[in-house]
C-alpha positions as a printed NumPy array, in Angstrom:
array([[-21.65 ,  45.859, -56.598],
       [-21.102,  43.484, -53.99 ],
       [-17.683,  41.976, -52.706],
       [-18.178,  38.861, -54.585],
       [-19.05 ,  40.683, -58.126],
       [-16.043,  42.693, -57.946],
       [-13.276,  39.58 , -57.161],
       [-11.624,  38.412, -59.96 ],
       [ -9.724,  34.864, -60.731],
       [ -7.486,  34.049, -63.018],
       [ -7.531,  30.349, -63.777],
       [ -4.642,  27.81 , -65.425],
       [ -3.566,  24.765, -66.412],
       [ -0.022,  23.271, -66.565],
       [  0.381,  19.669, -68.111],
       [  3.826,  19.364, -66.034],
       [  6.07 ,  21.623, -64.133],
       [  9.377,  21.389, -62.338],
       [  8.167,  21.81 , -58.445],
       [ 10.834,  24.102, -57.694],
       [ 10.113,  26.389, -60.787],
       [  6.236,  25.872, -59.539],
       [  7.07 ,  27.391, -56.258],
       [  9.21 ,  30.361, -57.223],
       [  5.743,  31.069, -59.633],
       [  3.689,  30.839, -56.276],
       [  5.976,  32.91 , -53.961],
       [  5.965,  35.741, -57.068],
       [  1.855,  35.347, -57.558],
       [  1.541,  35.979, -53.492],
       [  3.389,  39.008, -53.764],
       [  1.601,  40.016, -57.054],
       [ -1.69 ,  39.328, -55.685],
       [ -0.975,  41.324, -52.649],
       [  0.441,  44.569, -54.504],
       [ -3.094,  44.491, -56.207],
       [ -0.984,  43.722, -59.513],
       [ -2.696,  40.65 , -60.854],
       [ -6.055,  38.958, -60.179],
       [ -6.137,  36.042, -57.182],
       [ -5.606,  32.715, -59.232],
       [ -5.979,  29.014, -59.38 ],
       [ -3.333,  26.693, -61.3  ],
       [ -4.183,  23.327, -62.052],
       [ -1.221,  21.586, -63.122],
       [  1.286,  17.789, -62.813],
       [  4.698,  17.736, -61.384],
       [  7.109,  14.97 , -62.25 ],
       [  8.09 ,  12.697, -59.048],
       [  8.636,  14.824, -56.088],
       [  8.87 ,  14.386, -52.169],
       [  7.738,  18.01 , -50.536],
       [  7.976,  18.012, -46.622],
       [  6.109,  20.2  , -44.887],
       [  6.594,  22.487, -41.887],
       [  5.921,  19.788, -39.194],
       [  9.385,  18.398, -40.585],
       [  9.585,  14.725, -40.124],
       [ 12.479,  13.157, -42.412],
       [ 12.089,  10.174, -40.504],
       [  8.605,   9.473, -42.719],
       [ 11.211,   9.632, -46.001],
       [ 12.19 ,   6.259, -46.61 ],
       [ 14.216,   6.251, -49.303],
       [ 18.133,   6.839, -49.489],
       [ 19.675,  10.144, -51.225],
       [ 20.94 ,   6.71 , -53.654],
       [ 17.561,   5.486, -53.809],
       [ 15.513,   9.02 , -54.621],
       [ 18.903,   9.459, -57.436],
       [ 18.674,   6.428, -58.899],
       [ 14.616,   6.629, -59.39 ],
       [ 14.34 ,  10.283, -60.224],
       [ 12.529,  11.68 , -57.141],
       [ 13.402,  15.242, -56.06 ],
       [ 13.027,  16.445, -52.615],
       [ 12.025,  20.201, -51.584],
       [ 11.631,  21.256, -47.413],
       [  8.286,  23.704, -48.189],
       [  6.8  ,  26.172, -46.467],
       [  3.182,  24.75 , -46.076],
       [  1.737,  22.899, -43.239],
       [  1.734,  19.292, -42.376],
       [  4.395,  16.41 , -43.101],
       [  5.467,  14.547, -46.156],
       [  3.597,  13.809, -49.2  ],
       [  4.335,  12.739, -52.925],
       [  3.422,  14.657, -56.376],
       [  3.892,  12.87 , -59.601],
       [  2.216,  12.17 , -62.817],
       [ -1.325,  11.198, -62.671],
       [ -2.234,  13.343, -59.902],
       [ -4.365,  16.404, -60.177],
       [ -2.712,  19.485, -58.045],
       [ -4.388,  23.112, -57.416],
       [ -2.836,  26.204, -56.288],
       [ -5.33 ,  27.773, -54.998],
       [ -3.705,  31.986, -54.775],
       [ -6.641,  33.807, -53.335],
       [ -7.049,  36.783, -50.611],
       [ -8.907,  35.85 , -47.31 ],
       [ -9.982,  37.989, -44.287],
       [ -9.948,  41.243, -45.606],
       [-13.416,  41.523, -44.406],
       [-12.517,  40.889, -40.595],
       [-11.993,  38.027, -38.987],
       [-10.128,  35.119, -41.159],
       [-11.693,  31.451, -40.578],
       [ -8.576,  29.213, -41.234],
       [ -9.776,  26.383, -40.764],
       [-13.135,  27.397, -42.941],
       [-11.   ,  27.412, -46.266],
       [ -9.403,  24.436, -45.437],
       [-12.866,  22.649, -45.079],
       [-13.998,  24.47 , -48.219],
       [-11.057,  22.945, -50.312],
       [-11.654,  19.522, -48.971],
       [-15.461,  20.009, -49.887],
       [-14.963,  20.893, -53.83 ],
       [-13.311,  17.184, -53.709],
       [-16.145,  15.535, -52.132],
       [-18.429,  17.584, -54.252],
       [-16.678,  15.871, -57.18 ],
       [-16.4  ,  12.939, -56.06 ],
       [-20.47 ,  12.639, -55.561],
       [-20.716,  12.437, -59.28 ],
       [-19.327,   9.057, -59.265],
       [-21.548,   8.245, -56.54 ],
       [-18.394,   7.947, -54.264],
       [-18.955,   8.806, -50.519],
       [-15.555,  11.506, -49.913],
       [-15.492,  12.35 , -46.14 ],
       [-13.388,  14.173, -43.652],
       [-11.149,  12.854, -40.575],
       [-11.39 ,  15.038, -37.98 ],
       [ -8.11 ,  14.454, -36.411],
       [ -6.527,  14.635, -40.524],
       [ -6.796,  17.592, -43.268],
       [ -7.448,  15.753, -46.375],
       [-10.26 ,  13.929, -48.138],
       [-11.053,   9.931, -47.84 ],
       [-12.685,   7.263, -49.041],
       [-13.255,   4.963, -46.423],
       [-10.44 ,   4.429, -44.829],
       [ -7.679,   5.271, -47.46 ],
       [ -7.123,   8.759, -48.509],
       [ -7.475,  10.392, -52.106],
       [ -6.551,  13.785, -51.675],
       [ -4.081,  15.68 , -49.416],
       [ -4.303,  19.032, -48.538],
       [ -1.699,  21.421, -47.265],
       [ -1.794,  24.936, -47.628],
       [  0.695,  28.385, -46.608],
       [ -1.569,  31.54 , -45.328],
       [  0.847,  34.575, -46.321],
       [ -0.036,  37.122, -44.042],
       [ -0.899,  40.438, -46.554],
       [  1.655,  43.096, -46.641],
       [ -0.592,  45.811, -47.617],
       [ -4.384,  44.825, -46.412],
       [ -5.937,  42.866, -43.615],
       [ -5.666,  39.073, -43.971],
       [ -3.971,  36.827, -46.272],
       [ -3.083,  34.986, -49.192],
       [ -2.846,  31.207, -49.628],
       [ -0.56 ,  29.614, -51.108],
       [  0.056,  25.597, -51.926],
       [ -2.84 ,  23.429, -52.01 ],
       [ -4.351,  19.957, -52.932],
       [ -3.116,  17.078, -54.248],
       [ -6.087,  14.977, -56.015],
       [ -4.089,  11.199, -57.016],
       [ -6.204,  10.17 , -60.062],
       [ -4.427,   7.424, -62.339],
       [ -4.56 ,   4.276, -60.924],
       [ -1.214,   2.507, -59.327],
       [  0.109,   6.092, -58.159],
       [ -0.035,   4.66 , -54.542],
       [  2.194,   1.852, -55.458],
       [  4.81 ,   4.021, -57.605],
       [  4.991,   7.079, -55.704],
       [  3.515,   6.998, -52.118],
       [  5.472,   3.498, -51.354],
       [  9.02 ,   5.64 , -50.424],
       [  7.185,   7.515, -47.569],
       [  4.672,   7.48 , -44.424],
       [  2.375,   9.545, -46.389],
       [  1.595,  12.902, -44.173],
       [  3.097,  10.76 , -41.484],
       [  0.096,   8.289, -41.05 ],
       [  0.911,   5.144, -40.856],
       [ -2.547,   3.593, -40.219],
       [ -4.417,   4.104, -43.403],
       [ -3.645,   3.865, -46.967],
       [ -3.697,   5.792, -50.369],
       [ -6.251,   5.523, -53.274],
       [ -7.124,   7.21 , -56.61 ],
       [ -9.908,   8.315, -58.475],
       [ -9.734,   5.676, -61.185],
       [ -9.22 ,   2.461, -58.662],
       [-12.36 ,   3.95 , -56.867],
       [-14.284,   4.363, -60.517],
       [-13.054,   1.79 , -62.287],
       [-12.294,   3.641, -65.337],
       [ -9.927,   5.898, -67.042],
       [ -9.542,  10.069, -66.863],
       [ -7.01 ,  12.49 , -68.302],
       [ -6.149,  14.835, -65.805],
       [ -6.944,  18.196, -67.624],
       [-10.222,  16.274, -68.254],
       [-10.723,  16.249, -64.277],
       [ -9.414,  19.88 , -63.269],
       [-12.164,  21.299, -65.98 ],
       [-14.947,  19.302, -63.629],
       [-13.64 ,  20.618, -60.798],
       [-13.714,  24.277, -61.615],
       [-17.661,  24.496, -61.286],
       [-17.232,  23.168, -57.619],
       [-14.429,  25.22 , -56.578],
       [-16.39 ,  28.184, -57.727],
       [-19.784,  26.852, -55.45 ],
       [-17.224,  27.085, -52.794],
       [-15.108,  30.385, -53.505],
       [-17.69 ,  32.643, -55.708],
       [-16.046,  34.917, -57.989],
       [-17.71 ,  37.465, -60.158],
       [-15.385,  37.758, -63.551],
       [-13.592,  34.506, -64.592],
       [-10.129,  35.079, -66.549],
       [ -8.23 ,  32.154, -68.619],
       [ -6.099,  31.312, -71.356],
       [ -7.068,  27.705, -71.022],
       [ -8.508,  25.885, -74.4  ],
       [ -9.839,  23.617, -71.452],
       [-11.53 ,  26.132, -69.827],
       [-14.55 ,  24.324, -68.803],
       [-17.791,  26.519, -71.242],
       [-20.178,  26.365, -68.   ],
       [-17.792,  27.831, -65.633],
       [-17.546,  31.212, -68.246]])
């Protein structure tokens, strides 16, 4: 049996979740994941209107007031994942990606970013839309206006070589998420270039368990896993 047979992924989706409650499942899945006491995973789930700002900790790219983020309902979390400041609400698509890397020897970090940003383009070709890379910016674009951030924590293991990630990508779907959510900050601290969705790019309408089904088949092109585990009624039939 090779090393791809034997890995196992549990996958999930969560219509909404408090981001702090979202976290503390993260955190306990790492150490779970590393103890060898449940399979790697990937959640799929909304969060109601949050700030997070990463570990390059710029609250100068906030630009709301503590009166302002009260009065429209915006929380605020300081994370442990890399990069600046970004927004998660409803009508965008994010995955927790939980899995082990580098066991094997030597850990390409920058690899599993790329491979993250590539299951979104890989998507996104469907729709005959063009997704591409910045090199100077983690994330995916279209043109010149980005659809997806990425921003991820490597946990280094506590009891085998390498890692396990934590935190993710955030995929803005429903159109006019730019304009409700990404107006109260410099998104990831770039000031230059806008914010887009999938459905301004499409012109037409998704739900967003609709979307993280698609995207299962190209995450797994990307990560290969032998044994598939969900209690998902969306569990997309092709991925099984």
């Amino acid at each position: 049996m090779n090393n791809t047979e034997a890995r196992k992924l549990e996958i999930s989706y969560i219509p909404l979740i408090e981001y702090g409650q979202a976290w503390e499942m993260q955190k306990e899945s790492v150490r779970a994941i590393d103890a060898g006491e449940r399979p790697e995973r990937l959640i799929f789930l909304q969060h109601p209107p949050t700030y997070t700002i990463g570990s390059q900790n710029h609250p100068e790219h906030l630009l709301m007031s503590p009166e302002q983020l009260k009065a429209e309902g915006i929380a605020v979390f300081k994370i442990d994942r890399g990069g600046d400041i970004t927004y998660h609400g409803p009508g965008q698509l994010v995955g927790y990606p939980l899995l082990t890397i580098g066991e094997q020897g030597r850990v390409d970090l920058h690899g599993y970013l790329r491979s993250l940003e590539q299951v979104i383009i890989d998507y996104l070709a469907e729709f005959g839309i063009e997704g591409s890379r910045k090199p100077e910016y983690t994330g995916v674009w279209v043109g010149n206006v980005k659809i997806c951030a990425i921003g991820v924590k490597f946990n280094k293991s506590k009891t085998r070589k390498g890692f396990v990630t934590s935190h993710g990508f955030a995929f803005n779907i429903r159109e006019g998420i730019a304009q409700e959510g990404f107006r109260g900050i410099i998104p990831c601290g770039i000031s230059e270039y806008g914010v887009t969705s999938l459905e301004e790019c499409t012109g037409r309408r998704f739900e967003i368990e609709e979307v993280a089904a698609a995207l299962v088949p190209h995450f797994l092109r990307a990560f290969p896993y032998g044994t598939l585990v969900s209690d998902w009624e969306g569990f997309p039939a092709e991925a099984k």
